[in-house]
C-alpha positions, -999 to 999 in steps of 0.1 A, spaced: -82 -390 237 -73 -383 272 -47 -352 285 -14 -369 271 6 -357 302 -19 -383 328 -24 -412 296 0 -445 304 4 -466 273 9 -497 274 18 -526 250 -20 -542 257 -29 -504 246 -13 -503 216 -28 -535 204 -57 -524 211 -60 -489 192 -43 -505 159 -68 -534 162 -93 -507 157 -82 -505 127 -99 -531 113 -74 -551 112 -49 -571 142 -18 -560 150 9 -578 135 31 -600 151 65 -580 145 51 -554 165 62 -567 206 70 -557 240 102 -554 231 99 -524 200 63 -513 205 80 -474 218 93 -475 188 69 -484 161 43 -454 182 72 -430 179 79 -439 139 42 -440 133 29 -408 152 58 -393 129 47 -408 98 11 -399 105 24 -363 111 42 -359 77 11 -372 56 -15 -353 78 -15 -317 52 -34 -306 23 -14 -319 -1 -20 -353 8 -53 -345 0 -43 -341 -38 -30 -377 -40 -49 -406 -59 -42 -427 -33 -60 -403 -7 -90 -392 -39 -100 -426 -40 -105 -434 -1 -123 -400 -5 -146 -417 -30 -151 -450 -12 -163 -432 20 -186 -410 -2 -200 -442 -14 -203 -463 16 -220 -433 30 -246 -428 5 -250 -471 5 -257 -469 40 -286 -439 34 -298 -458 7 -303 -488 29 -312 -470 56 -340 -452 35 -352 -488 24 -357 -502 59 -372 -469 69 -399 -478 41 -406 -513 40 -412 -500 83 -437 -480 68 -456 -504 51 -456 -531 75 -474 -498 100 -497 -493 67 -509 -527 65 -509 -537 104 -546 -533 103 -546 -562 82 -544 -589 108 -527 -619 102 -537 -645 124 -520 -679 127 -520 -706 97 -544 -733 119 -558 -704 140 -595 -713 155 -612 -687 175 -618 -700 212 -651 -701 230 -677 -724 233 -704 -706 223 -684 -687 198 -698 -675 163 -670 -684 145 -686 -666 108 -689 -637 133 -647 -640 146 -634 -645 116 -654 -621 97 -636 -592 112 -601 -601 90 -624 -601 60 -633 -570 65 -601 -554 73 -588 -567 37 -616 -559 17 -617 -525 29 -582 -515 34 -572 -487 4 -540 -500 -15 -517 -471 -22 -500 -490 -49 -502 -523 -70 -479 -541 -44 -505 -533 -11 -532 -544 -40 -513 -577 -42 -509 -581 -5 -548 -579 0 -553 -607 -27 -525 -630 -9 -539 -628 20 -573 -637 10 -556 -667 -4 -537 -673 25 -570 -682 38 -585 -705 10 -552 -724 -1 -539 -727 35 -561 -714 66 -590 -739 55 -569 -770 50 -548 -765 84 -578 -762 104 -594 -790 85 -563 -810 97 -569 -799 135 -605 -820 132 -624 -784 131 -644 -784 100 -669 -760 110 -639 -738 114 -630 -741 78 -665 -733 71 -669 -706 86 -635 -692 67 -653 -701 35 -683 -686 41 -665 -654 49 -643 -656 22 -677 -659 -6 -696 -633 15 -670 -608 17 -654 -610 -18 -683 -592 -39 -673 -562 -8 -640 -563 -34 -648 -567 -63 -677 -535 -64 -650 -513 -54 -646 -489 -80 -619 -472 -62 -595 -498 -73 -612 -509 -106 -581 -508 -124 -564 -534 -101 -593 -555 -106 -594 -551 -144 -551 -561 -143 -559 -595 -115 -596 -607 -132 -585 -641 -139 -569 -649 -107 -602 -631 -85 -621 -651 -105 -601 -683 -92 -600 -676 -57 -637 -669 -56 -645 -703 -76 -619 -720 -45 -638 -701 -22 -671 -719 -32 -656 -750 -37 -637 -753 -5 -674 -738 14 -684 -771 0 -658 -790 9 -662 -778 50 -694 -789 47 -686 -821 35 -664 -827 59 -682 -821 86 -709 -839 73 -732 -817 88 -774 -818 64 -783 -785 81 -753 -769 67 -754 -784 36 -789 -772 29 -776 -737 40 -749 -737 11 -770 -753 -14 -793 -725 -7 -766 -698 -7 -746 -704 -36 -785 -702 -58 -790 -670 -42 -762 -654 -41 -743 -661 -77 -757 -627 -90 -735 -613 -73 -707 -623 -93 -723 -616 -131 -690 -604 -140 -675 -640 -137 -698 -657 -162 -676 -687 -167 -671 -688 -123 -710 -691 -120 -715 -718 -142 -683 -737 -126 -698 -729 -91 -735 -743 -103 -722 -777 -106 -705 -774 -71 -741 -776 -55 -745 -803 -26 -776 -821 -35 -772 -849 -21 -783 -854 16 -757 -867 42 -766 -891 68 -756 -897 96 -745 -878 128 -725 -845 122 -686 -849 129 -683 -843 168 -666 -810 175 -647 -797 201 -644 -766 213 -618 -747 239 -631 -724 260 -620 -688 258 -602 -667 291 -635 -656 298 -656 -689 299 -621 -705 315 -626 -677 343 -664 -682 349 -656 -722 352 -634 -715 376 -656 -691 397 -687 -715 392 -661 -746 405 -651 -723 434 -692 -713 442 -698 -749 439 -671 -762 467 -683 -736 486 -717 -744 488 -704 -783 493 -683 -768 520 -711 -749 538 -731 -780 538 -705 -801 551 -701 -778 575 -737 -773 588 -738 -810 594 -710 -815 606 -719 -785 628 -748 -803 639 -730 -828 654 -705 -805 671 -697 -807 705 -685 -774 703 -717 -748 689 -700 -722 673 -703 -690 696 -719 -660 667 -702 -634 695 -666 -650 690 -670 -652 652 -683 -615 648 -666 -594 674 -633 -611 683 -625 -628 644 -637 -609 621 -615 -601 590 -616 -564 600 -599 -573 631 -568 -593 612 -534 -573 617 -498 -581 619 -492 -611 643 -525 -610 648 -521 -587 676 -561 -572 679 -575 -608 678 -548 -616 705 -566 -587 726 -597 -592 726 -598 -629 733 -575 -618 762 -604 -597 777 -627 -630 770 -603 -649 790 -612 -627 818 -650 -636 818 -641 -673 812 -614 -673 843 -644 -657 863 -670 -684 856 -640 -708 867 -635 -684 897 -676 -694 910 -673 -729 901 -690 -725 869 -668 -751 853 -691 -766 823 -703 -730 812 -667 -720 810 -655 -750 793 -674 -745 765 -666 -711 762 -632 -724 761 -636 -750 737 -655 -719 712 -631 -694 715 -609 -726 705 -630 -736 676 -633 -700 660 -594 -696 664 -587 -726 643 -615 -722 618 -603 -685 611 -568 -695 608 -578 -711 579 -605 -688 564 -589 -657 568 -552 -671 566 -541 -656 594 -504 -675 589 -499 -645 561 -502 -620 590 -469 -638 616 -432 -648 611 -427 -670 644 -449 -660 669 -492 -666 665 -501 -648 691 -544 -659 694 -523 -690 707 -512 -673 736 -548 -666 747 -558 -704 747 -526 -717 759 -532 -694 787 -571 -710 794 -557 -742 792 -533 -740 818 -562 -729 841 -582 -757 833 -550 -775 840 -545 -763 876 -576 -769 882 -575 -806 871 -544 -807 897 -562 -793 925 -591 -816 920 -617 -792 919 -625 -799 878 -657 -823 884 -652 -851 865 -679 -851 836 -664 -818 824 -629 -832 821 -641 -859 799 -662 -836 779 -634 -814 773 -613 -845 763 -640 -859 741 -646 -821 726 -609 -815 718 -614 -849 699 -628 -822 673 -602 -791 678 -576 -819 664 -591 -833 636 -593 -797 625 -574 -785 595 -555 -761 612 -544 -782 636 -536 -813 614 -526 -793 585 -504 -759 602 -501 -772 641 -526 -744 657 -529 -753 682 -497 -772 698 -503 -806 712 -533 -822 736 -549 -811 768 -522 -819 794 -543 -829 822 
């Protein structure tokens, strides 16, 4: 509690320390008296507060009852700290989902599922009760796993939990390390591996699938020695033999494809638009105008050269600018409008490819360096002195800089030739 001489109480206060209680503070307790029942209290408390009080029944048996409680809440405590201890023991037992089907489309299921099999059959039971959780879960599988995925139209699912089931149960029942639990649970071993058979027939069935059911006509001959102990089971399992031949087409299955496949489709899709692209774009590149220029593309846009606002692309097409505005200088007007339109061209097509709009808040500045071309070509359209077949190929090749997607799509660059 807090230095006395710096604590203010209040009424809100008081409520609140005798609600802690356990129980609310009643109502003749107000603003008007609540000095008063903390004075008459703090003295009460003060009187009973010695070791004679201790003597008292009344004080003996709240002695008792937190002796108790404590002790109930070790007890519990002790419990949870167990059962913890088991559920860490038996995690390597997996416990996949009721209807669970192993995804992938070219997927061994026998081979997926196998690996739960062999967790159970293998785990070592410290006590009848882990004993009993290994048989459960192996008839989680038969009674419920196999009829679930049935129900999702995947019966080779269910048969590939039935065949794991009757391959891994004689892995059990040999163990002599745990004879004596199989001794005690004979009768109900010997049911789940007689379900185990039958619903491995069943699957089969279902899926209607005369590969398979040659397979487990085959199997169950060959394998039933393994199960001598369960005389009465072998002779039941005998008669569960498919020998008849199914016709007709197998049921259709399926399948999902797993992260990895789902991954590899994707990259295979992206390859594949890529290659459509590249296409597209050598004919459509053959019909250009506007060649692409392999100097602009490797030395002025390259990714390498992508920085913040663009700013070393912005450079070096200013120092092309120079060589373009000289041609223009000596009347070499057609050589530099196509250098123009290139320089152009790559702009647009790298804004795209390398997304140079991640690399700018408001200002693009590769822009600058064409809206700077185009007002030369512009003056010169004034002055009279752009011959007239390289204004309308200009017109007729910026035809192409706006059907572009970064011009369409982003606005790069701004509006049409202004002369």
């Amino acid at each position: 509690m807090p230095d006395k001489k710096t604590y203010e109480w209040d009424f809100d206060l008081f409520e609140k320390t005798w609600s802690l209680r356990g129980r609310p503070c009643p109502d003749c307790v107000n603003e008007s008296n609540w000095r008063a029942w903390r004075q008459y209290l703090s003295r009460l408390i003060s009187k009973h507060l010695c070791a004679d009080t201790m003597q008292t029944k009344e004080f003996q048996e709240e002695l008792e009852a937190v002796r108790r409680d404590k002790e109930e809440r070790l007890a519990h405590q002790k419990k949870l700290d167990e059962a913890a201890e088991v559920r860490r023991r038996r995690s390597c037992m997996e416990r996949p989902k009721i209807d669970y089907v192993p995804k992938g489309l070219y997927i061994d299921l026998e081979e997926a599922y196998a690996k739960y099999f062999q967790q159970v059959v293998t785990f070592f039971p410290n006590d009848k009760d882990d004993f009993m959780y290994m048989l459960r879960l192996l008839e989680r599988w038969e009674k419920k796993s196999i009829p679930a995925v049935l129900a999702k139209g995947r019966p080779d699912a269910a048969y590939a939990i039935a065949m794991g089931l009757c391959e891994h149960l004689p892995l059990l029942i040999f163990r002599d390390d745990i004879r004596d639990y199989l001794n005690e649970y004979k009768l109900r071993i010997g049911k789940l591996i007689y379900a185990s058979f039958a619903a491995l027939v069943d699957s089969v069935a279902a899926w209607n699938n005369e590969e398979k059911r040659e397979e487990v006509f085959t199997y169950i001959f060959t394998h039933l020695s393994q199960f001598d102990d369960f005389k009465r089971v072998q002779n039941n399992i005998q008669m569960l033999a498919p020998s008849k031949k199914f016709t007709g087409e197998p049921v259709k299955i399926e399948r999902e494809m797993n992260d990895e496949e789902e991954r590899a489709a994707r990259e295979a899709e992206r390859r594949r638009l890529e290659k459509e692209r590249q296409i597209l774009e050598t004919e459509k590149e053959a019909k250009s105008l506007i060649p692409l220029n392999k100097d602009y593309e490797q030395k002025i846009f390259n990714r390498r050269n992508v920085d913040w606002d663009c700013y070393s692309i912005w450079q070096l097409m200013l120092e092309e600018n120079k060589n373009i505005e000289k041609l223009l200088a000596v009347g070499e007007y057609q050589a530099a409008a196509l250098m123009f339109l290139q320089l152009t061209k790559s702009m647009c097509r790298h804004f795209v490819i390398d997304r140079h709009w991640e690399y700018f808040d408001d200002m693009y500045s590769p822009e600058y360096a064409i809206r700077d071309l185009t007002e030369e070509f512009e003056k010169l359209a004034k002055e009279g002195k752009l011959p007239e077949d390289v204004n309308v190929y200009l017109h007729e090749a910026w035809k192409e800089i706006e059907e572009m997607e970064s011009c369409t799509d982003y606005g790069v660059p701004r509006g049409a030739l202004p002369f």
